[in-house]
ChimeraX commands (.cxc) that place a marker at each C-alpha (Angstrom):
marker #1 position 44.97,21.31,133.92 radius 0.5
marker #1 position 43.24,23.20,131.43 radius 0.5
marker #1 position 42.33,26.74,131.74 radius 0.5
marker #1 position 38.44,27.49,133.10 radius 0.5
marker #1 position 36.11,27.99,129.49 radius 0.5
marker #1 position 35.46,32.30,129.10 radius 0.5
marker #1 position 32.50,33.44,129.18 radius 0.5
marker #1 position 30.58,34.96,126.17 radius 0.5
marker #1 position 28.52,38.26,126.15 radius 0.5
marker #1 position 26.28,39.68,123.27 radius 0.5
marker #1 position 26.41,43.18,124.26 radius 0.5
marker #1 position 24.56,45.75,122.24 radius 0.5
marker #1 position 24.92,49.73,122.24 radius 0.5
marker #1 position 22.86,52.86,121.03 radius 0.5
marker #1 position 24.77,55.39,119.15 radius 0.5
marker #1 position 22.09,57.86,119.58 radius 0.5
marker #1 position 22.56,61.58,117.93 radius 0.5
marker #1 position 23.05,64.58,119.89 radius 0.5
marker #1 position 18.82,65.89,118.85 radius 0.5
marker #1 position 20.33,69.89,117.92 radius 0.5
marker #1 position 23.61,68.47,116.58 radius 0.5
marker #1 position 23.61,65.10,114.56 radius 0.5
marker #1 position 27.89,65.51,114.83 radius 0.5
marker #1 position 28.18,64.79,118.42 radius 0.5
marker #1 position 26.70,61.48,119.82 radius 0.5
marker #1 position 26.01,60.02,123.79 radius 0.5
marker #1 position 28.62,58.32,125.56 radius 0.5
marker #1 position 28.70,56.78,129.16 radius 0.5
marker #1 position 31.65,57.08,131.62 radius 0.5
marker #1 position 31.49,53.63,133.61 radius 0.5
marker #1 position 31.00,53.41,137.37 radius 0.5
marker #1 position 33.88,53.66,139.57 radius 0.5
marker #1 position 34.75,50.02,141.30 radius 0.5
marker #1 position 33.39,47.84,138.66 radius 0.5
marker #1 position 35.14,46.14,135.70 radius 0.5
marker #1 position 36.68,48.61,133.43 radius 0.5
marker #1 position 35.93,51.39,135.91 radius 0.5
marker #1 position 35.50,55.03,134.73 radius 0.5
marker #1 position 36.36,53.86,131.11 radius 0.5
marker #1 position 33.85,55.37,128.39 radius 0.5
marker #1 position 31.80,53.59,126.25 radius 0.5
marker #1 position 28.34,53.95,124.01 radius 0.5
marker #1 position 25.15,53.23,126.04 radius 0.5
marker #1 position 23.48,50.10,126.27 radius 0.5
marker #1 position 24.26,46.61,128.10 radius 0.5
marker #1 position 23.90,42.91,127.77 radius 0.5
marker #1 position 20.96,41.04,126.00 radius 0.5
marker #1 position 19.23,38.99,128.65 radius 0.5
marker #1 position 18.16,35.04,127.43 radius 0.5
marker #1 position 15.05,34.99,125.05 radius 0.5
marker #1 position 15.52,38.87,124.57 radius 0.5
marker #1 position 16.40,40.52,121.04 radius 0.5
marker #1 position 18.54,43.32,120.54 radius 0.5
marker #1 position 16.25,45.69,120.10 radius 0.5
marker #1 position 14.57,45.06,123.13 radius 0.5
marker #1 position 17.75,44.27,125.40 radius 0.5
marker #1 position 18.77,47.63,124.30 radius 0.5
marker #1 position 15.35,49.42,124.94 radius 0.5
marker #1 position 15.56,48.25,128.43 radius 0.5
marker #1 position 19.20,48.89,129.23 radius 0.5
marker #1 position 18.64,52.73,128.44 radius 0.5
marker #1 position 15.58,52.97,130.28 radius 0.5
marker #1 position 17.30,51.45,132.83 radius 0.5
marker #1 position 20.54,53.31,133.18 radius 0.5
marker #1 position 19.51,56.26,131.30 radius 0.5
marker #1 position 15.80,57.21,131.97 radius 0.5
marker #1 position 14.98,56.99,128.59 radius 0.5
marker #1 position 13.05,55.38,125.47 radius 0.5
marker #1 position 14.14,54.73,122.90 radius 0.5
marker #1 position 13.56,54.05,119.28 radius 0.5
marker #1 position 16.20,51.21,117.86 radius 0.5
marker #1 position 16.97,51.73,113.93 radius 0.5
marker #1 position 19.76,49.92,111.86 radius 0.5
marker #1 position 22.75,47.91,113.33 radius 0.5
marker #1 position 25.83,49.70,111.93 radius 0.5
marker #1 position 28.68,47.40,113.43 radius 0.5
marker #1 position 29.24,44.43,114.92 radius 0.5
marker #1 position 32.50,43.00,116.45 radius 0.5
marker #1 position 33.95,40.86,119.23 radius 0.5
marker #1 position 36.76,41.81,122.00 radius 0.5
marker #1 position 38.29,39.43,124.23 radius 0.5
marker #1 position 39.28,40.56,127.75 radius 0.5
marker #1 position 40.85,38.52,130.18 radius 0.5
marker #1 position 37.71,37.82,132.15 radius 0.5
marker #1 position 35.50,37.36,129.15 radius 0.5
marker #1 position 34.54,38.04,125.23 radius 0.5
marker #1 position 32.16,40.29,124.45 radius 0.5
marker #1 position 30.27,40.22,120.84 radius 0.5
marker #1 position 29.46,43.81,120.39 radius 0.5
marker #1 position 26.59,45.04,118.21 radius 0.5
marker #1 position 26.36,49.10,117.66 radius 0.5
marker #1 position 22.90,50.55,116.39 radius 0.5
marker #1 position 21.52,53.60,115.48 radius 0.5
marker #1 position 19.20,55.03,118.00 radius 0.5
marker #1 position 17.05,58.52,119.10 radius 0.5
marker #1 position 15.67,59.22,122.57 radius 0.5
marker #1 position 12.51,59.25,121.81 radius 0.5
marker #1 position 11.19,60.59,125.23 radius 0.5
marker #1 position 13.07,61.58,128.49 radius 0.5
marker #1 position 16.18,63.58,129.30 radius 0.5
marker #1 position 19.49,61.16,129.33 radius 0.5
marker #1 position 20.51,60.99,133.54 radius 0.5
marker #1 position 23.26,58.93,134.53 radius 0.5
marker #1 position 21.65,56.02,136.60 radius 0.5
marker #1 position 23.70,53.43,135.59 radius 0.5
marker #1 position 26.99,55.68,134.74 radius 0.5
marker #1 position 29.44,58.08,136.39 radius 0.5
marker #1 position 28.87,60.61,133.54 radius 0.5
marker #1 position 27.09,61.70,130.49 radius 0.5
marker #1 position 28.38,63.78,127.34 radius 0.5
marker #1 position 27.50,64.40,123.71 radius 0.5
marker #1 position 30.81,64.55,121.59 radius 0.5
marker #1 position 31.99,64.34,118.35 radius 0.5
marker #1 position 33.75,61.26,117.48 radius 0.5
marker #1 position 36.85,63.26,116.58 radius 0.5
marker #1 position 36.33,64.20,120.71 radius 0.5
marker #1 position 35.78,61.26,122.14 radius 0.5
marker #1 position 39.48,59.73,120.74 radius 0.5
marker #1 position 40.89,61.82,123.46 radius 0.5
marker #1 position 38.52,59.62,126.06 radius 0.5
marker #1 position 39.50,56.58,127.20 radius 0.5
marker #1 position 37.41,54.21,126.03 radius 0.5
marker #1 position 36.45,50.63,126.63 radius 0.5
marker #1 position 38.99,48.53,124.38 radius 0.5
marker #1 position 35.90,46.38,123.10 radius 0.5
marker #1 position 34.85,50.26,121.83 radius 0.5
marker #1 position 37.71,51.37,120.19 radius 0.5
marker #1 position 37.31,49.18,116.72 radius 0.5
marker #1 position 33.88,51.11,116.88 radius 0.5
marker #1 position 35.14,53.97,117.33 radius 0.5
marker #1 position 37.77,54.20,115.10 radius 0.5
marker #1 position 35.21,52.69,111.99 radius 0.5
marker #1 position 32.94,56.16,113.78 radius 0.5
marker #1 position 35.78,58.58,112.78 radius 0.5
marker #1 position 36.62,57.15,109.58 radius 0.5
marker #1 position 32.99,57.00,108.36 radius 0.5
marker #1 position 32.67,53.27,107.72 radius 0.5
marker #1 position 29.63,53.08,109.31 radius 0.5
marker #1 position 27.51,54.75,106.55 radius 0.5
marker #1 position 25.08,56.94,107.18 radius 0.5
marker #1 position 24.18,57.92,110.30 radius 0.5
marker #1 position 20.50,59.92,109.85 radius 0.5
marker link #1:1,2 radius 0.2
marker link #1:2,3 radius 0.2
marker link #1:3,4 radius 0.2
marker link #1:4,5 radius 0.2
marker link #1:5,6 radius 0.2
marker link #1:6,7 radius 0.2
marker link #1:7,8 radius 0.2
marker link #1:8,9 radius 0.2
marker link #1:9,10 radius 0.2
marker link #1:10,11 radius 0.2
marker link #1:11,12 radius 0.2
marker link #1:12,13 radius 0.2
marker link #1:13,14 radius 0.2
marker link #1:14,15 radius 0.2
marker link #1:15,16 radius 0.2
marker link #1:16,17 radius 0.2
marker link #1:17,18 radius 0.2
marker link #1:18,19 radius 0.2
marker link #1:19,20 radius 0.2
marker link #1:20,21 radius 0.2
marker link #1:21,22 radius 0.2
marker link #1:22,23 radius 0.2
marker link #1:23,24 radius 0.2
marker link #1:24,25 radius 0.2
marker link #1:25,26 radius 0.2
marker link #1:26,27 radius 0.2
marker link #1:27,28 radius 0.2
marker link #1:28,29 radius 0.2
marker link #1:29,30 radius 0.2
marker link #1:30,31 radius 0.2
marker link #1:31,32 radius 0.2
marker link #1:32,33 radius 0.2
marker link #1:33,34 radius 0.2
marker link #1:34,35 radius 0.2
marker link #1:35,36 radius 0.2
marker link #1:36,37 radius 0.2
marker link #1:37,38 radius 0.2
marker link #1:38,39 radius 0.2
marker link #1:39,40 radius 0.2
marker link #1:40,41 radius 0.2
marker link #1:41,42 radius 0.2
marker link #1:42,43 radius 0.2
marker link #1:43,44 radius 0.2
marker link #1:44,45 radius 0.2
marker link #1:45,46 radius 0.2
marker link #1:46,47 radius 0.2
marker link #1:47,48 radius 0.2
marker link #1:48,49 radius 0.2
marker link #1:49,50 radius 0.2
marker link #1:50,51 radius 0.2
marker link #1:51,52 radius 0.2
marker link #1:52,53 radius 0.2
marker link #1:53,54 radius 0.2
marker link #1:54,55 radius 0.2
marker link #1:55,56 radius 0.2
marker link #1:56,57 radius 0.2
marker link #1:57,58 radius 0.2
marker link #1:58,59 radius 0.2
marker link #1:59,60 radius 0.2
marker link #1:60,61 radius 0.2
marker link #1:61,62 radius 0.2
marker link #1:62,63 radius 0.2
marker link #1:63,64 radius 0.2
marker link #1:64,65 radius 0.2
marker link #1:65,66 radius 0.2
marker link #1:66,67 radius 0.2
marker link #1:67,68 radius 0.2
marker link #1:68,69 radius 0.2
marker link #1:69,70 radius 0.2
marker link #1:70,71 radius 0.2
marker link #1:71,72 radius 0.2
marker link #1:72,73 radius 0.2
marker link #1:73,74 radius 0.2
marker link #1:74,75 radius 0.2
marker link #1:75,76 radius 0.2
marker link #1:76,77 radius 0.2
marker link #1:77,78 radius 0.2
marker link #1:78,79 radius 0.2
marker link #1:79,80 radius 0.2
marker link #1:80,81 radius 0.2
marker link #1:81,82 radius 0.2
marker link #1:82,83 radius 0.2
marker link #1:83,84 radius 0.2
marker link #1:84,85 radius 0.2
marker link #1:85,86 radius 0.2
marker link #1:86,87 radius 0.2
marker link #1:87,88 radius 0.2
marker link #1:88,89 radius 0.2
marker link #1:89,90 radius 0.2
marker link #1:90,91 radius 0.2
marker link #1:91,92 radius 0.2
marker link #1:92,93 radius 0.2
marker link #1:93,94 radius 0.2
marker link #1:94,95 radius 0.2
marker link #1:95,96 radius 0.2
marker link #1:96,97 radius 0.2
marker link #1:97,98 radius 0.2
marker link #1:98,99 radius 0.2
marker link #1:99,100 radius 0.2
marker link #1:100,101 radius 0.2
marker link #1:101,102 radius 0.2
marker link #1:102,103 radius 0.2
marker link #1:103,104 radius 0.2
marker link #1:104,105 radius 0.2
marker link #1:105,106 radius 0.2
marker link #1:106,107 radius 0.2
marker link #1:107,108 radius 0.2
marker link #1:108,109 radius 0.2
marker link #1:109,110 radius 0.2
marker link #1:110,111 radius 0.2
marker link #1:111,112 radius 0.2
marker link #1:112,113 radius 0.2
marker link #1:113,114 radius 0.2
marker link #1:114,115 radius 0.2
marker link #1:115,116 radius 0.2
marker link #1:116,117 radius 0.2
marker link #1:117,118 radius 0.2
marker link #1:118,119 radius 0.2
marker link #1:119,120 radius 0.2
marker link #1:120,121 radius 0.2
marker link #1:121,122 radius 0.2
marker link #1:122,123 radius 0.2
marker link #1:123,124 radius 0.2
marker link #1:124,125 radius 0.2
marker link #1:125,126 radius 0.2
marker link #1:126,127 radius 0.2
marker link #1:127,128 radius 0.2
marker link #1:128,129 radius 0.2
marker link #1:129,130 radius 0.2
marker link #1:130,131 radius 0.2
marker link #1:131,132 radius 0.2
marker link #1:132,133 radius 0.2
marker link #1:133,134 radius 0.2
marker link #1:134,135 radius 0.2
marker link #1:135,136 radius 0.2
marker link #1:136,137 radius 0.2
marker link #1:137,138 radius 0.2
marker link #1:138,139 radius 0.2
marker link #1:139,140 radius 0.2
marker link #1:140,141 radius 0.2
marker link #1:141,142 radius 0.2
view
């Protein structure tokens, strides 16, 4: 018997800038009782059929953020595979370019530095990201 096929997911994800302080950037704390409850992670979500990253990731922060934004340059890409699934990651750079970030679609909300947010627990897709973030392999990031 051969184990079911996994699932794939292209997920994408805003690092967006903290407006006053370009050092410290927005991360999400999960919802409790879903997958990977209460882990953190950068904002953003799955790209829908027919949609492009840009717009998938548009629509996932007015949707679990309350806010728009303006999409700029993809600065990583990567895959994770959990047990449940693989998810192709895709990180760009992003501002708010209207609203005030509220937690819709997330427990919590916080600006950090990346140096800060290596004491989170993060999403294990995230942490290649995140550790490219601290090391500044990622290029510039205005």
């Amino acid at each position: 018997m051969t184990a079911p096929a996994r699932r794939t997911v292209r997920v994408v994800a805003a690092l967006i800038p903290r407006p006053e302080d370009g050092r410290q950037f927005l991360v999400q704390q999960r919802l409790p009782g879903g997958s990977r409850a209460l882990l953190w992670e950068f904002p953003g979500g799955k790209v829908e059929a027919g949609e492009t990253d840009e717009a998938a990731l548009a629509r996932e922060c007015r949707e679990e953020l309350d806010v728009e934004l303006a999409v700029g340059r993809r600065l990583w890409e990567g895959q994770h595979t959990y047990p449940d699934l693989t998810v192709e990651l895709v990180l760009y750079l992003s501002w708010i370019v209207s609203g005030e970030p509220r937690p819709l679609g997330a427990h919590a909300l916080a600006f950090h530095t990346p140096a800060q947010m290596q004491s989170l627990p993060f999403c294990e897709a995230d942490i290649p990201l995140l550790d490219d973030l601290v090391a500044g392999r990622l290029g510039a990031l205005d």
